[in-house]
Steps between C-alpha positions, in 0.01 A plus 500: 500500500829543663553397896755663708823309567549667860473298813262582726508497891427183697157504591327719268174430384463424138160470284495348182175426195524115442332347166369142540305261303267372737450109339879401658392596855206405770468861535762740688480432835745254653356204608740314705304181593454428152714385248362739208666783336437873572645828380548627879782176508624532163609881542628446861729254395628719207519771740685283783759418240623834444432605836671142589283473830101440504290792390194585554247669276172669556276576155153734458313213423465178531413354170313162509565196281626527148416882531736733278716766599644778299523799787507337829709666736692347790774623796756375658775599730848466331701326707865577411463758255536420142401750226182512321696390202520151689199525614315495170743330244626253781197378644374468143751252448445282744115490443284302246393609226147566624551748764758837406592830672425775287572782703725558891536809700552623889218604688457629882529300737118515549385401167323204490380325149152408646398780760660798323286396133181755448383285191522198301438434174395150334374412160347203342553395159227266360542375146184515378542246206292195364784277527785475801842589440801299591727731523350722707389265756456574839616871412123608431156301552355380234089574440341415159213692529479826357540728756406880526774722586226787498224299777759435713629848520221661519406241827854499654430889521270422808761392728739845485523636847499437843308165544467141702620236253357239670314338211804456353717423759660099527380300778882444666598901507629622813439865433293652832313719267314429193541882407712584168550821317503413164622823305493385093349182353496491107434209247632570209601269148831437266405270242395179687609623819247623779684680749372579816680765711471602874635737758468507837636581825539108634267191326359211709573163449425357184279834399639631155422101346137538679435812354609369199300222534188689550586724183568232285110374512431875438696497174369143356201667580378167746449778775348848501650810631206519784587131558898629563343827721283293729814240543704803606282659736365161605830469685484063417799369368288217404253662267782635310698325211742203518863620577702574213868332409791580621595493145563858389525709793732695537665748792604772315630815694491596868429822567726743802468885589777640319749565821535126488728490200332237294530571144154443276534107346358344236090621370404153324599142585803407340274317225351795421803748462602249210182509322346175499 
């Protein structure tokens, strides 16, 4: 993909669709009275090096600890105008090789990467083998069992729609509402791989891994699917299956209306768009 070369004005607002691997960072919120890496630093001071004063970024969501990226989408304000051009291949050279800019463009002055996003998308990979792999670790979770791709589709099904997540919503969230529109859930497999892949208009705190969780004791076929119903509509975070790793989730794409000017990103974590 080409960027343009052409300096922009001072003080337009620029988005751009950041790939991280999550196992490099305490998650991507800056965390100033601790002395732990997070994406939200590590892209700011990229960014404040071409911009050569302090910039600050806002993203669509806040990814926890060792949590992958391949779609998030952040703003900023550009503070002396530099071109997207600079903006993609010049940040990327001042960053790690963990986190890269995939993708830069002007938006309105009233786009904003969290409160303008419909949707987001997430998936979790689970290698579903008898043995662990090294090379993959802490890229997908690991469960020997044999799982059924089929059970847990079939039970994720119940949670489409308009409903109150609360049995699988983390102690610690701060949302005010336990009410989530989840509009596509599928569990689907590529060889070894379980994926599990969900849509929705925001997530609570810690609720894709606690669905998968649940859905996981569905497939090793520990748990029934009238076990997983009466969790659900029990409302009991509690009764409801241990939180699953950080380990192979991923953000995948952020969803805008169309006026906002966000092209469409990636479909599959960037493991899965090279086949593993």
């Amino acid at each position: 993909m080409k960027f343009s070369d052409k300096r922009l004005e001072p003080g337009t607002r620029i988005a751009l669709r950041v790939e991280y691997d999550g196992r490099a960072f305490n998650g991507w919120q800056a965390q100033t009275k601790l002395d732990v890496p997070t994406v939200q630093e590590t892209l700011e001071a990229a960014l404040s090096v071409i911009g050569n004063q302090p910039i600050r970024t806002w993203c669509a969501g806040r990814t926890d600890t060792a949590v992958h990226a391949s779609g998030q989408i952040v703003h900023f304000d550009d503070p002396v105008g530099r071109s997207l051009k600079s903006w993609v291949l010049g940040v990327n050279s001042e960053l790690p090789d963990a986190v890269s800019v995939h993708w830069a463009g002007s938006v309105s002055s009233d786009f904003h990467a969290r409160f303008s996003a419909v949707s987001r998308r997430y998936q979790y990979i689970i290698a579903n083998t008898q043995t662990r792999s090294a090379q993959l670790s802490g890229l997908v979770t690991w469960y020997r069992r044999p799982l059924s791709e089929e059970a847990m589709h079939q039970c994720a099904q119940l949670l489409v729609g308009e409903h109150d997540f609360s049995a699988f919503r983390a102690a610690s969230c701060q949302s005010t509402t336990p009410w989530r529109h989840l509009s596509e859930i599928s569990v689907t497999r590529q060889n070894d791989f379980v994926i599990v892949e969900l849509e929705a208009n925001a997530f609570l705190h810690h609720m894709v891994r606690n669905i998968v969780g649940s859905l996981m004791l569905v497939g090793a076929g520990l748990k029934s699917q009238t076990w997983f119903e009466q969790v659900f509509i029990g409302k009991d975070r509690t009764k409801s299956g241990d939180t699953a790793s950080s380990a192979g989730l991923y953000l995948v794409s952020v969803g805008y209306p169309e006026d906002c000017g966000i092209p469409a990103g990636p479909k599959a974590a960037t493991l899965l768009c090279h086949s593993v």
